[in-house]
C-alpha positions, -999 to 999 in steps of 0.1 A, spaced: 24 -685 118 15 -659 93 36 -631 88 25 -595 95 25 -568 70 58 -550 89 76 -585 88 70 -584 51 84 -553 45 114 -561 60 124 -591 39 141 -588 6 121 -600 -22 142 -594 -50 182 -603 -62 190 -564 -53 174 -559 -21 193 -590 -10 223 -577 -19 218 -547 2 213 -573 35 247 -589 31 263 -553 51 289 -548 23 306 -564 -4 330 -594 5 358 -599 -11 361 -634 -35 385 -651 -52 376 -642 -84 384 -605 -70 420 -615 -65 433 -627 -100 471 -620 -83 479 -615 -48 471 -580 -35 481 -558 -5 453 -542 15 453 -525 49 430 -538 75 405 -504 84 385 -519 113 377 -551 127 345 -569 136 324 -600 146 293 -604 122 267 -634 129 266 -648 91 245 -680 83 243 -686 118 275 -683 131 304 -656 143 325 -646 122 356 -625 121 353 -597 92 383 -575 82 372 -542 70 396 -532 40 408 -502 27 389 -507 -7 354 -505 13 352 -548 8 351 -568 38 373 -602 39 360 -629 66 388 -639 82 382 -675 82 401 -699 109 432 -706 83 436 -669 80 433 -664 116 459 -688 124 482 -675 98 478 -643 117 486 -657 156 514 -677 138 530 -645 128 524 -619 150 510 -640 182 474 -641 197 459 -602 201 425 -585 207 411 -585 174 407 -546 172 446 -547 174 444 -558 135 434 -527 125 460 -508 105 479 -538 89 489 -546 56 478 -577 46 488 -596 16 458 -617 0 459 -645 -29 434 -668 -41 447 -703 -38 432 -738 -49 412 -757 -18 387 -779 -14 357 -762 3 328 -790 14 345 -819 -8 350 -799 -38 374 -780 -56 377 -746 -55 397 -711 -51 401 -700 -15 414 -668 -1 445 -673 20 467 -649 34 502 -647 23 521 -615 41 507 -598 74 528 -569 85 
């Protein structure tokens, strides 16, 4: 099926127009050299490589994906809620050794949610 010239304008072609698609900057380990304290801002589900995903918008403009450790984390401490009830907490983020598909790796994992 050949692409049209509209559909080829709307995919990125180079490293910096990707960038742009991803909707923000996500936080990563290497952004978190020591355990910080952000405040959740908003929110949201985003569809990312095929599949939902909870994002926490932060008060530094980055986004965190609140991945099913950190979510759990969250209902162990302050029980299950609508997600937009998130917004306005202070969480407490550290970049911790895991394993991430069989290898080794820093992870983000939340340590304080208030």
């Amino acid at each position: 099926m050949k692409k049209s010239m509209a559909d080829a304008a709307t995919v990125p072609r180079t490293l910096k127009e990707f960038i742009g698609t991803a909707g923000g900057k996500f936080l990563k380990a290497a952004d978190v050299p020591e355990p910080k304290t952000y405040v959740i801002k908003a929110v949201s589900t985003q569809q990312l490589k095929d599949k939902l995903k909870v994002v926490a918008e932060l008060d530094t403009g980055e986004k965190l994906v609140l991945n099913a450790t950190n979510l759990a984390y969250i209902v162990d401490r302050l029980g299950d809620m609508p997600l937009e009830k998130l917004a306005g907490r202070r969480i407490t983020v550290a970049a911790v050794p895991t394993n991430f598909q069989g290898r080794s790796t820093l992870g983000l994992r939340l340590m304080k949610v208030e």
